[in-house]
C-alpha positions as CSV (number, residue, x, y, z in Angstrom):
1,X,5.4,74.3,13.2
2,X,5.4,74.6,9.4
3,X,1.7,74.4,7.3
4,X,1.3,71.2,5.5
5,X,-1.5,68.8,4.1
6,X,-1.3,65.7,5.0
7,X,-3.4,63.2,2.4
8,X,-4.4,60.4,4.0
9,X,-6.1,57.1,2.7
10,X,-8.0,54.2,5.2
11,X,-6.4,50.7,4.9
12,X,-10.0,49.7,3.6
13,X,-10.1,52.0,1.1
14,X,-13.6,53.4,2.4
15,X,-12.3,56.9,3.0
16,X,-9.9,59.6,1.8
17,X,-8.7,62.5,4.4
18,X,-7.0,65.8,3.8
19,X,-5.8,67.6,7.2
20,X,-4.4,71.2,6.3
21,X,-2.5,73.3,9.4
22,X,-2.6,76.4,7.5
23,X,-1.7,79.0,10.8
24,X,0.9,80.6,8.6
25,X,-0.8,81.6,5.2
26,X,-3.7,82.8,7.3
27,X,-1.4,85.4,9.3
28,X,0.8,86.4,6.9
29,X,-2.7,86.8,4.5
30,X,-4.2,89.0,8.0
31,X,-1.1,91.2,7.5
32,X,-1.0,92.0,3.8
33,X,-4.3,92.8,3.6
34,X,-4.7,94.4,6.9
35,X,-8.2,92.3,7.8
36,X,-10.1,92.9,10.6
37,X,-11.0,89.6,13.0
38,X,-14.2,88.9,11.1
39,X,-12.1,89.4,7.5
40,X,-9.2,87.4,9.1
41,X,-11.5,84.1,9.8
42,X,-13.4,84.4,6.7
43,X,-11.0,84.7,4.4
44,X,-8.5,82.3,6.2
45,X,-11.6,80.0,6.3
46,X,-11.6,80.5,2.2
47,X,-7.5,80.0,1.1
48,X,-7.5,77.0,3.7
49,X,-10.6,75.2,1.6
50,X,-8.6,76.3,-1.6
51,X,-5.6,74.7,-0.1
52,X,-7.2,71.7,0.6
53,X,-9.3,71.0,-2.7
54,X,-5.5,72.5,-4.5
55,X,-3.7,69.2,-2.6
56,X,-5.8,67.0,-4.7
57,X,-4.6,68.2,-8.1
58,X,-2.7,66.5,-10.3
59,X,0.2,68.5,-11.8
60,X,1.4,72.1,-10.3
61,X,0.0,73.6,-13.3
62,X,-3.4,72.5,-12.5
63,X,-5.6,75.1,-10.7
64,X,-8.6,75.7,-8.3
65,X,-10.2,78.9,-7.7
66,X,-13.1,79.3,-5.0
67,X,-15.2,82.6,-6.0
68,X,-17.6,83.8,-3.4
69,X,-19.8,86.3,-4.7
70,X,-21.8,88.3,-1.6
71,X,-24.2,90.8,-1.1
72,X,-23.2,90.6,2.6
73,X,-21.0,93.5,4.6
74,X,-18.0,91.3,3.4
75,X,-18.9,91.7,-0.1
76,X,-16.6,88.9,-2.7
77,X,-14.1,86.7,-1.6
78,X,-11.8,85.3,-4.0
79,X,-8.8,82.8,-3.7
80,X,-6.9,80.8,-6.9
81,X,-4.5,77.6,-5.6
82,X,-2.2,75.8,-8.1
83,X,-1.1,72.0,-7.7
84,X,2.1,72.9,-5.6
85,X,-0.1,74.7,-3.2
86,X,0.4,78.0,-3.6
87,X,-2.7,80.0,-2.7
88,X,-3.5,83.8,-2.9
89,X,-6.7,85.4,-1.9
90,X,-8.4,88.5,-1.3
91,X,-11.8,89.9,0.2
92,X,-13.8,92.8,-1.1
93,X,-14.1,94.7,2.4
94,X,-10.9,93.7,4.5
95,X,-12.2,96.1,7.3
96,X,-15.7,94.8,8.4
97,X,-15.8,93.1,11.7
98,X,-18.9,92.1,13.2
99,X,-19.6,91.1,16.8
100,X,-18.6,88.1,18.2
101,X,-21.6,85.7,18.1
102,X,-23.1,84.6,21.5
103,X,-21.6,81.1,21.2
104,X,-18.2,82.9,21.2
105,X,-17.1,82.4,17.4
106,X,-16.3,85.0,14.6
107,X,-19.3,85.7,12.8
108,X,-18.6,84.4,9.4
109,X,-21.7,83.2,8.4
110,X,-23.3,87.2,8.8
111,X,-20.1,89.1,7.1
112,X,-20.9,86.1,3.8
113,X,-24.5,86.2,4.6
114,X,-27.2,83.5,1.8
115,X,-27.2,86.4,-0.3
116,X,-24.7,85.0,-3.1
117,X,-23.3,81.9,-4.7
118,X,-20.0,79.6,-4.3
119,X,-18.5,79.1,-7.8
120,X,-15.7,76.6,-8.1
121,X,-13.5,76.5,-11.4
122,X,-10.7,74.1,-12.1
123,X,-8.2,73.6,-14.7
124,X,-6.7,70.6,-15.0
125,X,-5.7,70.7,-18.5
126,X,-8.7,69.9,-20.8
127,X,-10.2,71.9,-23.6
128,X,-12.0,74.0,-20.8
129,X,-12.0,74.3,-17.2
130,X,-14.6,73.0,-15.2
131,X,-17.1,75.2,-13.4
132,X,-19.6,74.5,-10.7
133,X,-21.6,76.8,-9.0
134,X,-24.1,76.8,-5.9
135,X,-26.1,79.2,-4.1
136,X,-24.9,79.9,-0.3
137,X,-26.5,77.3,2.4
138,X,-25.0,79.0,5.0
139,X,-22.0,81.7,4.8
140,X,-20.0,80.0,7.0
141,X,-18.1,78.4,4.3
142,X,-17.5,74.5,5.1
143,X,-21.0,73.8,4.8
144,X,-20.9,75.8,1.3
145,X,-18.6,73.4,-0.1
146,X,-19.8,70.1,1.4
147,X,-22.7,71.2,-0.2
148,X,-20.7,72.3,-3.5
149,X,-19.4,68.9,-3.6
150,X,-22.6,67.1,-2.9
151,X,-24.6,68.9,-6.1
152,X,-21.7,69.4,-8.7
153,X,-19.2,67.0,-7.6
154,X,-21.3,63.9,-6.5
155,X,-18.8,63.0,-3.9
156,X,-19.8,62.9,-0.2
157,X,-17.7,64.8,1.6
158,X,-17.4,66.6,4.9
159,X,-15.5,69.5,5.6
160,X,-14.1,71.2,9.1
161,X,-12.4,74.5,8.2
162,X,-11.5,77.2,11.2
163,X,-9.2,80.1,12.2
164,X,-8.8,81.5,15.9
165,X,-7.5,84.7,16.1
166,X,-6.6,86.3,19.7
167,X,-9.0,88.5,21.5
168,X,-7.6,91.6,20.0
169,X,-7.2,90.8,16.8
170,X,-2.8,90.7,17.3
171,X,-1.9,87.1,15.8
172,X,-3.4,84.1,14.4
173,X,-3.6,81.4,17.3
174,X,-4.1,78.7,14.8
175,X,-6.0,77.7,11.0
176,X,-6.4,74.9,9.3
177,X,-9.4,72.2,7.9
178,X,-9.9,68.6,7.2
179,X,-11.5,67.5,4.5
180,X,-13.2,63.8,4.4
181,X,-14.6,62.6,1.7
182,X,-16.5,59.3,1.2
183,X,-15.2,56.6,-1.2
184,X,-17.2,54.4,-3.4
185,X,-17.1,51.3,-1.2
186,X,-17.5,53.3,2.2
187,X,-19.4,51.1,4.5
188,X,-22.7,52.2,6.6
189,X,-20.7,51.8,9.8
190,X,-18.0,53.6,8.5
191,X,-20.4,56.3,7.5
192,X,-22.3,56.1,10.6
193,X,-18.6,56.4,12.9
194,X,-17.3,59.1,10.9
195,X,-21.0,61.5,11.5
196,X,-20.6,60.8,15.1
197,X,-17.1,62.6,15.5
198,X,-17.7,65.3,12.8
199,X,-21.0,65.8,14.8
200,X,-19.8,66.0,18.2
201,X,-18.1,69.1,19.4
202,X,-15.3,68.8,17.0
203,X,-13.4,72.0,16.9
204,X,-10.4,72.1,14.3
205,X,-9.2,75.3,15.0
206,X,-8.7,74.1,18.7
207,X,-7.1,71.2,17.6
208,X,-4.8,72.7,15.7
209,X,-4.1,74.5,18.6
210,X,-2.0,71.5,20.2
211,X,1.3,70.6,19.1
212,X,0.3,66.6,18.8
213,X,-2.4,68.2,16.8
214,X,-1.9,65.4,14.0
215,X,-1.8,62.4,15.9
216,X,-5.3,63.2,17.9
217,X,-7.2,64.4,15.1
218,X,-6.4,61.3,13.5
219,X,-7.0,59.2,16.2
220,X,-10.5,60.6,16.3
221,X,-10.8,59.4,12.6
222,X,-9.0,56.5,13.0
223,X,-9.0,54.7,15.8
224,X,-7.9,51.5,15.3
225,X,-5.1,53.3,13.9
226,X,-5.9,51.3,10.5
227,X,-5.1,54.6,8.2
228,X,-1.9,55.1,6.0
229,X,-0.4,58.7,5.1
230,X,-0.1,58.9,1.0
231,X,2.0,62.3,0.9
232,X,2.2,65.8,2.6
233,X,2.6,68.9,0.9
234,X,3.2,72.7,2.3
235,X,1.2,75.6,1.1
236,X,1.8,78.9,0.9
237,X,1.1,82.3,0.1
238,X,2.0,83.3,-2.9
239,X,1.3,85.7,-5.4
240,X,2.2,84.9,-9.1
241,X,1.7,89.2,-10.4
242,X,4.4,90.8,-12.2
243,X,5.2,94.2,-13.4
244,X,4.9,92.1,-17.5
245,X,1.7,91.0,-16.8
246,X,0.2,94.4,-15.5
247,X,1.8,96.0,-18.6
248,X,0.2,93.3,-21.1
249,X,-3.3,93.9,-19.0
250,X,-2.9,97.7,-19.5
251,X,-1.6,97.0,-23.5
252,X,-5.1,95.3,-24.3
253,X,-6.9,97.7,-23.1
254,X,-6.5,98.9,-27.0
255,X,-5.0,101.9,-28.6
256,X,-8.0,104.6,-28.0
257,X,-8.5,103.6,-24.2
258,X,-4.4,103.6,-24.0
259,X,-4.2,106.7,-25.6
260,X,-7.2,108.3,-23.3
261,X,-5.0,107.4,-20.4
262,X,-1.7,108.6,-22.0
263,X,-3.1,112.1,-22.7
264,X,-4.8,112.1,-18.9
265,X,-2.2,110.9,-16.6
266,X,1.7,111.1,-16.4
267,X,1.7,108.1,-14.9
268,X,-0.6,105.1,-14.6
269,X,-0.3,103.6,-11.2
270,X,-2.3,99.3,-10.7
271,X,-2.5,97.5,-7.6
272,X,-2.6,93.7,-7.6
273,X,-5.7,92.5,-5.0
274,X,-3.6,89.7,-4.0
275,X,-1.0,91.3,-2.8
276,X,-1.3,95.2,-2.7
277,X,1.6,95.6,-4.9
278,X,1.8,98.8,-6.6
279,X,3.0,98.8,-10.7
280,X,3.6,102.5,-12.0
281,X,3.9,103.0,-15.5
282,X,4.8,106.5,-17.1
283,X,3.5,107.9,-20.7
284,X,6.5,107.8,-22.0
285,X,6.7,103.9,-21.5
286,X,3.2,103.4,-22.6
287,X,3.3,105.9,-26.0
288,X,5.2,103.4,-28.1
289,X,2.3,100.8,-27.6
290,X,-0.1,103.5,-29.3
């Protein structure tokens, strides 16, 4: 089944909903970096977030980055989104894997560790981009952004974001999150029914699981069925790095430093983090920008 957003909106207006299946991007983000299981669920745990805050821009030229900076074993984690939802993403260490905690999940929260901060920046096309920045609550990534949200944002919001990878670390079983966020007219019972489910054992990542995936998470959040679906969109990964843009990064390094490298090296070989794509660019090339 195809990753998609759905953006949902209650008939009362009291409550907004974003429910990402994002199984795809996460696997095909496992294999171009070639994660371990622990890399594999945090960083699938990061694009999906990006993903899901990316499906509430405005215009595809609008971006969201999420910027983890760690001291932990998984060190930063990094992932940019624009408004059509095309994500990329990296981590620092792509080979850490820690055990398997005693409840049975990935150990997220101990590859991010509190040792770091969550910054948020978004461009949406003012004079600057806004940035927001937190220091970790937990490592485990939802509860980093709800709290994000919470402090920089204002806007109550719960988030649900998982990845199940099989027991040898083959495949992606499923990914995905749900993002709820409070509106300004939200009722106390509406508050008090949506804590209840987000409380219980409410597992996304299971969910997501199941091929009527859709219909029973929603029916958890909705149950009188009194929801309507605004619009769906499908993310992917993508990379936007180009052979030009390498070359204009190694061009303003300035004449001396370009010169330095010239003289050293036959060749200058980059790699884009995103995507592990190699640019290689010989003297000869590079002389006539000295």
């Amino acid at each position: 089944m195809k990753d998609k957003i759905l953006k949902i909106l209650s008939k009362d207006k009291e409550i907004r909903v974003f429910l990402a299946k994002t199984t795809d991007m996460v696997e095909c983000a496992k294999v171009v970096h070639s994660l371990s299981k622990t890399a594999t669920a945090t960083l699938g745990r990061v694009i999906t977030a990006n993903a899901l805050m990316a499906a509430d821009l405005k215009a595809e030229n609008n971006t969201v980055s999420l910027q983890i900076r760690s001291e932990g074993p998984i060190g930063n984690v990094i992932s940019y989104a624009n408004g059509a939802c095309q994500v990329k993403g990296y981590v620092s260490n792509p080979d850490v894997d820690l055990p398997i905690r005693a409840d049975g999940k990935i150990d997220v929260g101990g590859a991010v560790t509190l040792n770091g901060s969550l910054t948020v920046v978004k461009d949406i096309g003012g004079k600057e981009p806004y940035t927001g920045m937190i220091p970790l609550v937990s490592g485990e990534i939802a509860q980093d952004l709800t709290y994000y949200y919470a402090k920089s944002e204002q806007i109550p919001t719960a988030i649900a974001l998982g990845v199940l990878v099989d027991k040898d670390n083959r495949c992606v079983l499923s990914a995905g999150g749900l993002m709820v966020q409070l509106l300004p007219d939200a009722s106390e019972e509406t508050i008090s029914r949506l804590e209840s489910v987000l409380n219980s054992s409410f597992s996304i990542s299971r969910l997501l699981c199941e091929d009527d995936y859709q219909e029973k998470t929603l029916k958890l959040l909705f149950p009188e069925g009194d929801y309507e679906i605004l619009d769906e969109v499908y993310p992917t990964l993508r990379c936007d790095c180009s052979r030009e843009r390498f070359l204009r990064g190694i061009i303003s390094l300035g004449k001396e430093e370009l010169k330095k490298l010239v003289e050293e090296d036959e060749k200058i070989v980059t790699q884009c983090h995103f995507c592990n794509t190699s640019y290689e660019f010989r003297s000869e090339e590079l002389k006539q920008f000295i």
